[in-house]
C-alpha positions in Angstrom: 1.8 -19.2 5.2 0.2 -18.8 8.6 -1.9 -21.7 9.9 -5.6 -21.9 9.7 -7.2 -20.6 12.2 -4.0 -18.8 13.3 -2.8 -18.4 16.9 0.7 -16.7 15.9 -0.3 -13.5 17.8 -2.5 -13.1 21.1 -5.7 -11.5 19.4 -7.2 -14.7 19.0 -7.5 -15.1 22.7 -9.8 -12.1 23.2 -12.4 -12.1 20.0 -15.4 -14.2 20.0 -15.3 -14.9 16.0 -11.5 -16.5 15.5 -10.9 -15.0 11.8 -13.5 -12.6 10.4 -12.6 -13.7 6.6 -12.7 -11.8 3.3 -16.2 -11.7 1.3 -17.3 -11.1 -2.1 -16.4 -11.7 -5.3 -13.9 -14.1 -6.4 -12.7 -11.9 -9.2 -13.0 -8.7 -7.8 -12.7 -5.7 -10.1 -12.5 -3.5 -6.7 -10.7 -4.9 -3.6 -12.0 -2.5 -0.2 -9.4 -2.9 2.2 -9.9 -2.3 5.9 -8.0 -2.2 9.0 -9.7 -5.0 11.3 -13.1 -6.8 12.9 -15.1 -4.3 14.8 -17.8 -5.5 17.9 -20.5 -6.6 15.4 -18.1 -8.2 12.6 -16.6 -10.2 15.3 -20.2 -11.0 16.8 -21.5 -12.2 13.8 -18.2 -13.1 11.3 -18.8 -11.2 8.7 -16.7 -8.3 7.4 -17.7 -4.8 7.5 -21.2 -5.2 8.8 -21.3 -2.5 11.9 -21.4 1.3 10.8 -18.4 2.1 9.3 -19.4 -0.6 7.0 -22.9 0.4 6.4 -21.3 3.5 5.2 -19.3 2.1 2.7 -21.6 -0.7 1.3 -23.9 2.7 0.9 -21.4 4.1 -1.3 -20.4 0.7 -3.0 -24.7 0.7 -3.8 -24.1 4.7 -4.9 -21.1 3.6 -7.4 -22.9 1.4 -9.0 -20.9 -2.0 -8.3 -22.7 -5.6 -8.5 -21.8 -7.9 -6.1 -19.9 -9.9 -8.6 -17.5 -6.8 -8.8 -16.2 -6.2 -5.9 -14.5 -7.9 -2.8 -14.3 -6.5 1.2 -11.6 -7.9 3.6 -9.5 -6.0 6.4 -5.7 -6.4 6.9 -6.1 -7.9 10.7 -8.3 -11.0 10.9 -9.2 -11.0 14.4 -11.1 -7.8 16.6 -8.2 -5.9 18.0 -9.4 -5.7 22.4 -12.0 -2.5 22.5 -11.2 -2.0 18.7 -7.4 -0.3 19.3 -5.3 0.1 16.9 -3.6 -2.9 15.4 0.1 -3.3 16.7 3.1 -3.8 14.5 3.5 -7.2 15.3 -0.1 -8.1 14.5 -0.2 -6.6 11.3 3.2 -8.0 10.0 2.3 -11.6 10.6 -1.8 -11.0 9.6 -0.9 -9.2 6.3 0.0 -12.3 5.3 -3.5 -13.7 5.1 -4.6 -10.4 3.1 -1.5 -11.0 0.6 -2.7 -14.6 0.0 -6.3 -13.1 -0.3 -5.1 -10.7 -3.4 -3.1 -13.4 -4.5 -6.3 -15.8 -4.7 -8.4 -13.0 -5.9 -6.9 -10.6 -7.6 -8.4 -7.3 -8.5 -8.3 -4.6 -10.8 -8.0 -1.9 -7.4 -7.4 -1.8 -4.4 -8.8 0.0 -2.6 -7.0 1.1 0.8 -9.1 2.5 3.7 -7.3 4.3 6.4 -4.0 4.7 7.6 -3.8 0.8 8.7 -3.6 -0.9 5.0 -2.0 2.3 3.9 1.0 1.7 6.1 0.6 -2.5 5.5 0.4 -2.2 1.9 2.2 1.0 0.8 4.5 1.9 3.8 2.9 5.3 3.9 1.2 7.2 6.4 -1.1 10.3 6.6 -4.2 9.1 5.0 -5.3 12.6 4.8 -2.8 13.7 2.2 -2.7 10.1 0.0 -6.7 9.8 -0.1 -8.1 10.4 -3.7 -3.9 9.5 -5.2 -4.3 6.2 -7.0 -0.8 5.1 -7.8 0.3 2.1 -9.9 2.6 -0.7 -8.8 3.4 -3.6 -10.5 0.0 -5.0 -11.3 -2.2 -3.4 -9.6 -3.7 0.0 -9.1 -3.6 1.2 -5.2 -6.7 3.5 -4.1 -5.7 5.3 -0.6 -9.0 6.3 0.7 -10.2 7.4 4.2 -11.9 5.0 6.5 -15.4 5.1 6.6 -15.8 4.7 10.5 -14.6 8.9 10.3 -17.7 9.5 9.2 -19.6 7.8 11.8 -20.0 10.7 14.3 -20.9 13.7 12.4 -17.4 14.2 10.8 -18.6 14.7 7.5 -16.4 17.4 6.1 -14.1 15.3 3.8 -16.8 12.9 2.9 -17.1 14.3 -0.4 -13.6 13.8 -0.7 -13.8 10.0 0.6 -16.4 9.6 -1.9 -15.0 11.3 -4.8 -11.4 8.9 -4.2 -13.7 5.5 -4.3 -15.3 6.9 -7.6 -11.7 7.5 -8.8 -11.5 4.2 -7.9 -14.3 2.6 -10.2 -13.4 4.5 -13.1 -9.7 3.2 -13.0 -11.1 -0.4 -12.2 -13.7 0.1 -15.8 -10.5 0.9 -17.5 -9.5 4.8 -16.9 -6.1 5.6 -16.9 -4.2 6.4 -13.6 -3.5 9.9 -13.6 -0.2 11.3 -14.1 0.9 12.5 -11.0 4.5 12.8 -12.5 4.0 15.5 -15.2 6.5 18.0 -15.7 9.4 16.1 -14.0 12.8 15.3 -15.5 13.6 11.6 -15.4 17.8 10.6 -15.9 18.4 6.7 -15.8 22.0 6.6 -14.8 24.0 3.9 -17.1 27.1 3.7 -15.4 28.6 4.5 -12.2 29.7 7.7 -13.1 26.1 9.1 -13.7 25.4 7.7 -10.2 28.3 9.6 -8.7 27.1 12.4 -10.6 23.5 12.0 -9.0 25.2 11.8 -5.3 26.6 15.1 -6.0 23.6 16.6 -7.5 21.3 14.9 -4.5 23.9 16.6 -1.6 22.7 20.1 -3.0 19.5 19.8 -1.9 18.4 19.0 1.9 15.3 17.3 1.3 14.8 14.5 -1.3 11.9 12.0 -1.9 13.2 8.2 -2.7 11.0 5.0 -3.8 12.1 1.7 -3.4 10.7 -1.3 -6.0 10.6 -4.6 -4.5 10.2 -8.0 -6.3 7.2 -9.4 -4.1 4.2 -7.5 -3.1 4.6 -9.2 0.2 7.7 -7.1 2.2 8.0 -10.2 4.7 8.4 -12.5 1.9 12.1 -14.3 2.8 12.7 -14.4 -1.0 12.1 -11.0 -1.2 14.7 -8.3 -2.9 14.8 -4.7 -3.6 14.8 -4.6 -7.6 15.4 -0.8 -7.9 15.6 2.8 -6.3 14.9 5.9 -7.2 15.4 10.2 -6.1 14.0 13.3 -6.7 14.8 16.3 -5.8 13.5 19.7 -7.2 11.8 18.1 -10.5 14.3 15.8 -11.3 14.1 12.3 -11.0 16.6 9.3 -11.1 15.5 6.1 -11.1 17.8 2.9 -11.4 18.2 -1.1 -11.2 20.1 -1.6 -7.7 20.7 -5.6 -9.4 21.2 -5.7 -12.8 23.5 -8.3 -14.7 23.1 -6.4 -18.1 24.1 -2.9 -19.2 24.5 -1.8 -15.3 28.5 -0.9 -15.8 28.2 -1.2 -11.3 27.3 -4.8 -11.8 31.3 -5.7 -11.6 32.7 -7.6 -8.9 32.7 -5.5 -5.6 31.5 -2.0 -7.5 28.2 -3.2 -6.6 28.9 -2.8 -2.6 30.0 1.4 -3.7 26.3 1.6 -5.2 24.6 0.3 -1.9 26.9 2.0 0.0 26.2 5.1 -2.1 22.6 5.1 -1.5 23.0 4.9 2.2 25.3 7.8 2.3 22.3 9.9 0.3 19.7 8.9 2.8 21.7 9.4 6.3 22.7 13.1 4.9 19.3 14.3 3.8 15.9 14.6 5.1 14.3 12.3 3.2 10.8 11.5 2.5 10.0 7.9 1.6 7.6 6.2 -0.8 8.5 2.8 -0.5 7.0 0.8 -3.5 5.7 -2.7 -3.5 
């Protein structure tokens, strides 16, 4: 865990308020997750209080949440000089604090707004195509939304869509099912390394495949952490199996385990691939 306040990266030198912290409930059904302090959250220390966020406490007010239901933090603690981007670097050692934060308070939904926690959370980009898919992983529901701060200018053509993927949101977090954004795919669970070689060879027919990688901690920094399982698609089908398994995996055997990885490389570095890493 990163020391408290943290001067691990050189944002604290530059922002008046060292840390703008998480607020809201301590047991959260809806976790909003935003990118990082603005001018008047880092003038004043509290999260989400300049537009963007008087946009989305608006909506919070619209969707009928108490304050004891939800909870507002960013994924960079410290305002980010003239409110760029946050760098790699900063987010990697800051995400910490937000993984602590869910950890501490966990929610029903989270809620992720922009491309920022998007990337820190999920490893995806393009907010524009995930907001409004709420996708389950491991215990909790993940709610890619847009940030609010695009609607600060006038750019209000997708605000019906923003606001329709935070209602999504609610529902799920009062107990609606995810939707099933898998329908009508064929899933093969391959049981011993000949069904994997038999997926290599299927894979190599196609030139674009989708993978997803499971991990065992949330936090992909985590030292401890390990990739659990991978799956493919390709054209409907899916394969999805345990990369370390020490019962009824047949490629759990000595050094058979080493053909699997390398396997799985040889599938990425020939196709164009399009990842959806899980956490």
């Amino acid at each position: 865990m990163l020391p408290d306040p943290c001067k691990e990266c050189g944002l604290h030198k530059t922002c008046k308020t060292h840390m703008v912290p998480g607020s809201g409930s301590d047991h959260p059904l809806v976790l909003f997750v935003g990118e990082a302090p603005g001018a008047e959250e880092d003038e004043t220390g509290v999260v989400f209080m300049g537009k963007a966020g008087q946009v989305l406490r608006e909506a919070i007010n619209q969707l009928g949440l108490s304050d004891d239901q939800y909870r507002i933090t960013n994924v960079v603690r410290c305002r980010p000089p003239k409110n760029r981007t946050p760098r790699a670097r900063e987010i990697e050692l800051c995400s910490e604090f937000l993984f602590e934060e869910i950890k501490q308070h966990p929610p029903k939904v989270i809620v992720l707004l922009g491309n920022t926690p998007l990337k820190a959370v999920l490893g995806e980009n393009k907010i524009s195509e995930w907001n409004g898919l709420a996708v389950q992983r491991g215990d909790f529901v993940y709610a890619p939304a847009f940030h609010p701060s695009a609607f600060n200018y006038g750019n209000r053509d997708r605000l019906e869509d923003w606001y329709d993927a935070l209602e999504q949101a609610v529902r799920i977090a009062h107990g609606e099912k995810v939707p099933d954004r898998n329908a009508g795919w064929e899933y093969i669970y391959p049981k011993s390394y000949d069904d994997l070689v038999a997926m290599e060879r299927e894979l190599a027919k196609s030139e674009t495949i989708t993978y997803d990688v499971e991990t065992r901690f949330l936090n992909i920094h985590d030292p401890e952490n390990t990739v659990i399982s991978v799956s493919f698609g390709m054209d409907g089908v899916a394969w999805s199996f345990p990369l370390y398994h020490t019962e009824g995996s047949e490629w759990w055997k000595g050094t058979r385990i080493l053909s699997v990885v390398g396997m799985v490389l040889n599938i990425l570095s020939k196709s164009q691939v399009v990842g959806q890493r899980q956490v």
